[in-house]
C-alpha positions, 0 to 999 in steps of 0.5 A, spaced: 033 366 602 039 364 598 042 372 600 041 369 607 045 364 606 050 367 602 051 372 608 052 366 613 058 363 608 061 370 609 060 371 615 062 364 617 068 364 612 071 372 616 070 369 623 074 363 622 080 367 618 080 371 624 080 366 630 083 361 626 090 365 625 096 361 625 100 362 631 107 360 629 106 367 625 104 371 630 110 374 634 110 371 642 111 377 648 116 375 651 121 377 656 127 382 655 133 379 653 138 381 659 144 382 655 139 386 651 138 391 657 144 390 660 147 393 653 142 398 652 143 400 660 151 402 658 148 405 653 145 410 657 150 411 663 154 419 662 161 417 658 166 415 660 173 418 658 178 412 659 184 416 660 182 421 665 181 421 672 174 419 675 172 423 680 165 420 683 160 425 687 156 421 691 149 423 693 143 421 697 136 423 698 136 430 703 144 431 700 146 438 701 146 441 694 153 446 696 157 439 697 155 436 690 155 442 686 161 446 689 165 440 686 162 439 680 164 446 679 171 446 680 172 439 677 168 440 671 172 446 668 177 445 662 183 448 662 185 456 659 186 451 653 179 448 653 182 442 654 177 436 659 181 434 665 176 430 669 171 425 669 165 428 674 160 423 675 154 423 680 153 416 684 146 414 687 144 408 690 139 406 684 137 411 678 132 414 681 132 422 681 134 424 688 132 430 692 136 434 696 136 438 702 134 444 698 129 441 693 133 440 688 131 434 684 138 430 681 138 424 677 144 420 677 149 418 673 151 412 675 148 408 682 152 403 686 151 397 681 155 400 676 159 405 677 166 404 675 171 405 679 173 412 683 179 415 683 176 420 687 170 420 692 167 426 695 162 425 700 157 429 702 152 431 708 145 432 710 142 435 717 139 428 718 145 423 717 141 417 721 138 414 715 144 414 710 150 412 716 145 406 718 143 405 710 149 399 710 149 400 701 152 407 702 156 404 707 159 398 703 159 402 697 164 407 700 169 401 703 169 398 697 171 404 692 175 406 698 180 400 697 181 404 689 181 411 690 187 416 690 183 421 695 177 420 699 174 426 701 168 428 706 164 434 707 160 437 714 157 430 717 159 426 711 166 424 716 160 421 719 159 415 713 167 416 714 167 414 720 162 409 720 166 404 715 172 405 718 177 407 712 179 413 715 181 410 723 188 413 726 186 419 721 185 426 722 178 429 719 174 434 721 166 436 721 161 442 720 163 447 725 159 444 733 159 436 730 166 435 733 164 431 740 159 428 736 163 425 731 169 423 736 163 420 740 160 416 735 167 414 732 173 414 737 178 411 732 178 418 728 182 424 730 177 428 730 180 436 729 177 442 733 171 445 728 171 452 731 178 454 728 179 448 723 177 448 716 180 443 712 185 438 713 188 433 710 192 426 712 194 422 707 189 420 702 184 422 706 181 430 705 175 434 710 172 440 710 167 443 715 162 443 708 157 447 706 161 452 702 167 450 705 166 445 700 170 449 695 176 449 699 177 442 699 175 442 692 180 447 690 185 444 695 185 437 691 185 440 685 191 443 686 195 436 688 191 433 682 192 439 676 196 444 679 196 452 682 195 455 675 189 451 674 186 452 681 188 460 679 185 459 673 178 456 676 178 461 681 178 467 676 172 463 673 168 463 679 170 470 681 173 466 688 176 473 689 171 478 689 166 474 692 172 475 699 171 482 697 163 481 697 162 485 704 166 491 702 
């Protein structure tokens, strides 16, 4: 009997060191600091190196791949000396991964809350531009970096969001090859160039390309205005641009 009675002591002893708990030494969930996040979000973003040019890719979901990467490409080589001569940063709408016209799967580096601002801004194209020209976040987000850059360029139906913001009115540009009448359609303050002979052109601070591939001549091209000829030379022996143009031979 009194070894009952022992263990109902115990047990009533034990129950109350585990419900009776002090809450004031227990830590309390509460919500994140935003200082806190906003700290480690920077931390989080691609660097960023203060004394050199930024050049920002934009990039939705169904972007064509060429038109980011051909970009990247080019302005992503250092110098015959190693040396780095550009930011390239990819932008999105939000951090979330997106996927472009071929599959590929991209996260950015930056969205548009806190992306800094542009030295350069290319803007690229998909097959299907309803959704990003009546999307008025891509949209403002073009005007507003517009108002810093040094160059704007677009690619293939990427003058489409260019013409949708109005930045580039009274300016020449010209699209993928048949969009032409479309586009002149759509934004009649553009000087819309004939795309059947026309590949590149440039008005100003505003540069444009049929894309797709092409977009390797507005790259290289604005390379040259930024960097000069010899680091184009050098670029272009890099990517084999010289025997790729003999390829069908």
């Amino acid at each position: 009997m009194k070894k009952l009675s022992l263990f109902i002591v115990f047990s009533i002893v034990l129950a109350s060191c585990n419900f009776g708990t002090d809450k004031s030494t227990t830590p309390e969930s509460s919500p994140a600091d935003p200082e806190v996040v906003a700290e480690m979000e920077q931390q989080s973003l691609k660097p960023i190196n203060d004394s050199l040019p930024i050049i920002g890719l934009l990039m939705y979901d169904g972007v064509l791949t060429t038109e980011v990467t051909a970009t990247a490409d080019v302005f992503t080589k250092p110098t015959p000396e190693g040396k780095q001569l550009f930011n390239v940063i990819t932008i999105a709408e939000t951090s979330d991964p997106i996927v472009s016209e071929e599959g590929l799967k991209i996260v950015p580096d930056y969205t548009f809350e806190n992306c800094p601002k542009l030295d350069v801004l290319f803007v690229p194209s998909a097959y299907d531009m309803y959704t990003q020209v009546h999307n008025p976040k891509i949209v403002n987000f073009i005007k507003e970096q517009n108002k810093n850059t040094k160059y704007t360029v677009s690619n293939c139906a990427g003058a489409h969001l260019i013409g949708e913001s109005g930045i580039a009115d009274g300016k020449k540009i010209v699209t993928w090859i048949g969009g032409g009448e479309e586009l002149q359609k759509a934004y009649p303050n553009l000087k819309v160039q004939n795309d059947s002979v026309v590949r590149y052109v440039e008005d100003g601070k505003f540069l444009s390309s049929n894309g797709n591939l092409i977009s390797y001549v507005s790259a290289l091209n604005l390379l040259k205005k930024m960097a000069g000829q010899e680091q184009v030379d050098f670029v272009e022996s890099y990517l084999y641009v010289k025997e790729l143009q003999d390829w069908k031979q």
